[in-house]
C-alpha positions in Angstrom: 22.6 11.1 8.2 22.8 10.0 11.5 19.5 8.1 11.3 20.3 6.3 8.9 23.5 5.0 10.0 21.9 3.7 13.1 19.0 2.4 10.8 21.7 0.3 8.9 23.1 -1.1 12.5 19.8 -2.4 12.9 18.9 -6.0 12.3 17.3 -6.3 8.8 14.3 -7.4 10.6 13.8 -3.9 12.3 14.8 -2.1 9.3 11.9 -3.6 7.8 9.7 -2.6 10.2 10.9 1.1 10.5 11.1 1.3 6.9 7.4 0.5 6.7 6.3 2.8 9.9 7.2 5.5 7.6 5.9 4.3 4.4 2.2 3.4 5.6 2.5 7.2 7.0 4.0 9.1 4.1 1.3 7.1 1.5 -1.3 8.0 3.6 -1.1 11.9 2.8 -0.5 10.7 -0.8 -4.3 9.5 -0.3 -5.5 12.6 0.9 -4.5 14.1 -1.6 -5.4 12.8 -4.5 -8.8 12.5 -2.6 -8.6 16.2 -3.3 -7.2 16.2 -6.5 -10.3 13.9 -7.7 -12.9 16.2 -6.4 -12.1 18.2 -9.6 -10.5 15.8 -12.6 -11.6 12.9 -13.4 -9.5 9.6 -12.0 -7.7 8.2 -15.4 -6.3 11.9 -15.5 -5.0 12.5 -11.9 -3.5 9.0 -12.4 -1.6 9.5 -15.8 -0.4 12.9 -13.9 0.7 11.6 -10.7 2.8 8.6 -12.8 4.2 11.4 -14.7 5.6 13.7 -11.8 6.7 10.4 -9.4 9.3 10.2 -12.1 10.8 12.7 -10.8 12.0 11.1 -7.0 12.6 7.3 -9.1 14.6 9.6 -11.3 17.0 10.9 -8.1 16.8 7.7 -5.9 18.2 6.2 -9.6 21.1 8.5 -10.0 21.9 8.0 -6.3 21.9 4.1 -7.5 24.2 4.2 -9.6 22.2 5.5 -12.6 20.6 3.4 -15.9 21.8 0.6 -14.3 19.6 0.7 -11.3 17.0 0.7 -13.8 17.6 -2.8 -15.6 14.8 -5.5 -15.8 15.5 -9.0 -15.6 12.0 -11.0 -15.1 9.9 -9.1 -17.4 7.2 -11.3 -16.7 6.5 -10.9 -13.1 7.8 -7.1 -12.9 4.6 -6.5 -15.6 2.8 -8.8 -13.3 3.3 -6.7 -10.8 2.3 -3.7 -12.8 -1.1 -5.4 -13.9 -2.0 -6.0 -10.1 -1.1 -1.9 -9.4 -3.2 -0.8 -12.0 -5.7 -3.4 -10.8 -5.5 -1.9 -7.2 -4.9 1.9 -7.8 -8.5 2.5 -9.6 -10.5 0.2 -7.5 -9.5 2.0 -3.9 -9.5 5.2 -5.7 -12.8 4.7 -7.6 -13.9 3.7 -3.8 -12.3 6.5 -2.0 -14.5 8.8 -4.4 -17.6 7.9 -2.9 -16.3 7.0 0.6 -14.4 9.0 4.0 -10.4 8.6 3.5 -10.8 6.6 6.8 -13.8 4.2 5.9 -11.8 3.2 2.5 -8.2 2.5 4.5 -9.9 0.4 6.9 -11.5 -2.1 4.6 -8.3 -1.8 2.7 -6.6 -2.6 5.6 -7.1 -6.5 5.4 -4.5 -6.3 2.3 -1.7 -7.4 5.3 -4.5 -10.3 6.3 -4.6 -11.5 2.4 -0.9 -11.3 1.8 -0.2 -13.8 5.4 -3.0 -15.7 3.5 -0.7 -15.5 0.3 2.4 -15.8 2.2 2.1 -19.5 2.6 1.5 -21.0 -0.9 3.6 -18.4 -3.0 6.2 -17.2 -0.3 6.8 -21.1 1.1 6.2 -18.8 4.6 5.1 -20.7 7.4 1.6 -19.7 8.9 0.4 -21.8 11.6 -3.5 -22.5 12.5 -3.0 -19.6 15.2 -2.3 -17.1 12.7 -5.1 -18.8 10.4 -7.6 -18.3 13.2 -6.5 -14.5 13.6 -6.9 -13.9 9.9 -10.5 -15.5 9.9 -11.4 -12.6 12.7 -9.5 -10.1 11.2 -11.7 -10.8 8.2 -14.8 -10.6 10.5 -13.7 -7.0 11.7 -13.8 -5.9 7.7 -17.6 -7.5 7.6 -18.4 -4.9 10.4 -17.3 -2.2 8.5 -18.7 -3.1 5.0 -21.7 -4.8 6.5 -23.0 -6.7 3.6 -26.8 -6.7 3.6 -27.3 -4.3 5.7 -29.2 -1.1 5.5 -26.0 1.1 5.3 -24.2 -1.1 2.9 -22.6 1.2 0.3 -21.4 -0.7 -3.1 -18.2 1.2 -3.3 -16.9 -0.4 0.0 -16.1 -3.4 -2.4 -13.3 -1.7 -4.3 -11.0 -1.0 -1.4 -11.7 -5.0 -1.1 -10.4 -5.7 -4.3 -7.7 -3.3 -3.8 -6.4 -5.3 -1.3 -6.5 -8.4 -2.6 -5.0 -7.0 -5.5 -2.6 -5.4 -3.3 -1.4 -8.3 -1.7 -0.8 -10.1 -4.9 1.7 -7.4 -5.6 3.7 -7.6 -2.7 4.2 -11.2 -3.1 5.4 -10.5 -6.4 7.5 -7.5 -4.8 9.0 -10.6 -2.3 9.4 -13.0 -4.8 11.4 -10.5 -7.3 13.9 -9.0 -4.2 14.9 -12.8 -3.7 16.6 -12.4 -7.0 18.0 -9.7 -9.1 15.4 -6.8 -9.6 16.0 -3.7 -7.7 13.7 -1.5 -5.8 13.9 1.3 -8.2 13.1 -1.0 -11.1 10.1 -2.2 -9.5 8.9 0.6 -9.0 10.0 2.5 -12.2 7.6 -1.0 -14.4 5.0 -0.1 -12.0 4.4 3.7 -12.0 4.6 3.6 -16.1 1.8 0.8 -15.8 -0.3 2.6 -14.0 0.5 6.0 -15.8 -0.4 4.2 -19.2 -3.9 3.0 -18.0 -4.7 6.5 -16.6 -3.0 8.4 -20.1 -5.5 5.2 -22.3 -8.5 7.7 -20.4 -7.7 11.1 -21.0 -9.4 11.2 -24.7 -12.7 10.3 -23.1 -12.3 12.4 -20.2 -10.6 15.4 -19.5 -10.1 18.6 -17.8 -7.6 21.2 -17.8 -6.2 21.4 -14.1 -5.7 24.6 -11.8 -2.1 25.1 -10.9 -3.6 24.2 -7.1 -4.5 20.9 -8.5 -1.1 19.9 -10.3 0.4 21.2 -7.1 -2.0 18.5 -5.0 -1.1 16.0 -7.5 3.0 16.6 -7.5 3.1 16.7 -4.0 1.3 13.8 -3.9 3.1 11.9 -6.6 6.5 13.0 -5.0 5.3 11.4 -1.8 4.1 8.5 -3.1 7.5 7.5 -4.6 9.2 8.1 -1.2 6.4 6.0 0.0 6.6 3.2 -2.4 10.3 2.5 -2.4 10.5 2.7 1.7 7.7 0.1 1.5 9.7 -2.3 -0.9 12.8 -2.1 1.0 11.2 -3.1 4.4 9.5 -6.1 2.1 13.1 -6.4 0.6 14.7 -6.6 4.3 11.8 -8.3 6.4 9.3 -11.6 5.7 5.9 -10.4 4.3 3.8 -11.6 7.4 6.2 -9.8 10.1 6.1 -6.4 8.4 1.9 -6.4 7.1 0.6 -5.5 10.8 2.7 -2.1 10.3 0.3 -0.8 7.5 -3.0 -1.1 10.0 -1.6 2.4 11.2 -2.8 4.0 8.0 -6.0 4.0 9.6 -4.9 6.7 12.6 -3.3 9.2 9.8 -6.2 8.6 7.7 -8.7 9.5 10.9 -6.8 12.9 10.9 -6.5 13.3 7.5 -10.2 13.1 7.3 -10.7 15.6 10.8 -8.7 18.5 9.5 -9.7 18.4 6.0 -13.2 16.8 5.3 -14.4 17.6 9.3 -15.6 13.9 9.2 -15.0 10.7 11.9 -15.0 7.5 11.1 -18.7 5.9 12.5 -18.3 3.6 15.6 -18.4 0.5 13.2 -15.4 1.4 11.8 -13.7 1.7 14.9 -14.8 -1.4 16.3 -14.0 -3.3 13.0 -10.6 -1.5 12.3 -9.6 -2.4 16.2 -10.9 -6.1 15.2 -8.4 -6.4 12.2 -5.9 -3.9 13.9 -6.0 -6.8 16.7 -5.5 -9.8 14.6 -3.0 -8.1 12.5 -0.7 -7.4 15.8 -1.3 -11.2 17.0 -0.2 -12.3 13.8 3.2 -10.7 14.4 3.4 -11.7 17.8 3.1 -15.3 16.8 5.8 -14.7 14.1 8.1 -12.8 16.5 8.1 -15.5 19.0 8.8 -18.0 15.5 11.3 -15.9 14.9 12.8 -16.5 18.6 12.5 -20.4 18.9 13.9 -20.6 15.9 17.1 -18.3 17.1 17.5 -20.6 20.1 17.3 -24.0 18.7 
């Protein structure tokens, strides 16, 4: 309790960031283990089970609301939106993390925060200066390193973490542009885990497998996680402008590299450390340019 009371002293721009800290690490175990889970069902089904059991934390953090009403929609169309781009996202870095290390796949995903700066500008009227244009043209360099289009190691699944950024990105501008008015966290993500529960449940008559009770337990833990995750993640976007908080999530990549050591015995190759450290880079000098925006702006 007393955490959170001196969270809440906090500036809202440091809430954010905390807020986020924690959610990039909590998602991150979510990843490994549905990773797990997928070894033995098929995707559509861990998805339509995980939706199913993340009701259960949206169901508490709703009651602690203030109940149903915590739950009303007001913008329909962007909260579905939203929902679309989840979907959109969920299968393609989970269709890549099938054929890919937990780290490899979280790198290349990492350039989500470089998309949403990108983003940020048109759609969030945020201002992003030619400095933090440049750092977002490297960053995208370091993800070239790891996918390495064309060359002999070039693996096709390294594309869907790509499009799971993008994808990704285009929800969290949603996710800013629906905190600016009436929707509330729990809504959001209430819309959102049915969406993606539906396309998962749409699969099952074409594939399916009875689970082990070791497999629902992977999959609630994971889905229980995963709504902790979520909702942290929305209030930092909630309390904090898109393109100071995105740098936070390149620290997936450190859980994700022991993730992948204690469970699959793997490290990430060298070119994923040299291209994560490029994007890690520009990601960080993206928020240093914004914190010193931040400051000049304070003074004058």
């Amino acid at each position: 309790m007393k955490f959170f009371e001196k969270l809440r002293s906090l500036p809202s721009g440091a809430q954010g960031i905390i807020l986020m800290l924690f959610g990039v690490g909590i998602i991150t175990i979510n990843d490994a283990l549905m990773k797990l889970a997928n070894e033995d069902l098929p995707l559509g089904e861990t998805l339509a089970i995980r939706a199913a059991f993340v009701w259960i934390p949206i169901t508490i953090l709703a009651w602690r609301a203030g109940g149903k009403s915590s739950l009303k929609v007001y913008d329909w169309k962007r909260q579905l939106s939203r929902g679309g781009l989840l979907i959109f996202s969920s299968w393609c870095f989970f269709l890549g993390l099938q054929s890919l290390p937990l780290a490899q796949a979280i790198a290349i995903s990492s350039v989500g925060p470089l998309f949403l700066t990108m983003l940020a500008a048109p759609f969030l009227a945020e201002k992003v200066g030619w400095r933090r244009w440049t750092a977002v043209f490297v960053g995208f360099i370091g993800a070239m390193i790891i996918i390495q289009p064309g060359g002999e190691s070039f693996v096709w699944a390294t594309l869907f973490p790509l499009g799971a950024a993008l994808a990704g990105a285009g929800r969290d501008v949603l996710q800013r542009q629906m905190s600016l008015e009436r929707e509330s966290t729990i809504a959001i993500l209430a819309v959102s885990t049915t969406c993606v529960g539906i396309s998962g449940l749409v699969t099952i008559p074409f594939a399916w497998k009875t689970p082990s009770f070791s497999g629902l337990c992977l999959i609630a833990t994971a889905a229980i996680l995963l709504g902790v995750a979520h909702y942290l993640m929305m209030e930092a976007l909630r309390l904090a402008e898109a393109a100071t908080i995105a740098p936070i999530r390149y620290t997936n990549f450190l859980w994700a590299t022991l993730w992948g050591l204690l469970i699959w015995g793997a490290l990430p190759v060298p070119t994923t450390w040299l291209g994560i450290s490029i994007i890690a880079a520009s990601g960080i000098y993206i928020l240093h340019r914004e914190t010193l925006k931040i400051r000049l702006d304070s003074n004058s």
